[in-house]
C-alpha angles and dihedrals in degrees: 000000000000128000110212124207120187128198103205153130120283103306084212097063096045122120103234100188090067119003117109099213087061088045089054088042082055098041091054090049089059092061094044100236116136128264134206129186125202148166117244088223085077105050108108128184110217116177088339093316123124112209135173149174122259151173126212107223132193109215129213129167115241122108113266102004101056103119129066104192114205131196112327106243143190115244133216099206089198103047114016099051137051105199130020115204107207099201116138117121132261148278091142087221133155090257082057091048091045094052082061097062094046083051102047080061092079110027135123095022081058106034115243113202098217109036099244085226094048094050095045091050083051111068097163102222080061099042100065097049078081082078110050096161094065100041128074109262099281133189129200123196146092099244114121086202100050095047085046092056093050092054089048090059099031110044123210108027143185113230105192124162118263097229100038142124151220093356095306118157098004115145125185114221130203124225107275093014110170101213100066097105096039091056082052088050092052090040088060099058103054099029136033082190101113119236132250111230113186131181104259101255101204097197087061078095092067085048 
């Protein structure tokens, strides 16, 4: 039987009409292995062993009483688990590169899903500049003059943080706005990460 280990955001606080990690979780429950949740805060590599802290939990589905947490443990990554499922969100920071390292200790003699490598060579905001033809025009950089220069040609733009998440820092910008340079500005002195500065789709608002 296999013991399941997920690396995620808070289970409580999950969606589970529609979030994938609960429908995994589920999914695991119906075939009666284990599962464990845990936060990645709390993995820590001692003399080459990854442990964490984690909770058993016990998943239904109804809103807003969906989780049984049991006993918090201490788990050994390497020996007390099968599969560990890396699924919490973004920011792309150094703390969630760092978690793929730790990880990559103990796969694949513990199966991560995904493989740490492959998810830290993935940044999504990356990822999807592979496929210029089905995304809106897009620039990266730092350069204040490079990202100048984009607004100039595209009109009304979306600056977002590269390595940002659930729409933090995104800011919408009219044809001809002023403050462009000004939010760069701001950006610099508390970052070195670029910005992603995307044409404005309309139609994003149909979805």
């Amino acid at each position: 039987m296999l013991k399941v280990a997920i690396q995620m955001d808070p289970i409580e606080g999950v969606n589970i009409e529609s979030d994938t990690t609960w429908l995994q979780a589920m999914e695991a429950q119906n075939r009666s292995y284990p599962i464990w949740v845990y936060d990645f805060r709390t993995l820590a590599l001692e003399d080459g062993v990854l442990f964490c802290r984690a909770r058993p939990v016990t998943l239904k589905q109804v809103v807003g009483d969906h989780v049984t947490f049991g006993d918090e443990v201490k788990l050994d990554l390497s020996r007390d688990v099968d599969v560990i499922l890396m699924r919490q969100d973004p920011p792309f920071d150094m703390a969630y590169v760092t978690a793929t390292y730790l990880l990559e200790t103990v796969h694949p003699k513990t199966l991560v899903v995904n493989d740490p490598a492959e998810v830290r060579s993935a940044p999504e905001k990356l990822l999807v500049t592979k496929f210029p033809g089905l995304t809106p025009p897009t620039l990266i950089s730092s350069d204040p003059v490079a990202l100048v220069d984009f607004h100039e040609r595209h009109g009304d733009v979306v600056l977002k943080p590269l390595h940002g998440a659930a729409g933090s820092g995104v800011v919408k910008l009219k044809a001809g706005d002023p403050n462009l340079e000004a939010l760069v500005e701001i950006h610099a002195v508390g970052s070195r990460d670029p910005l992603v500065i995307q044409k404005f789709i309309p139609a994003v608002s149909r979805g």
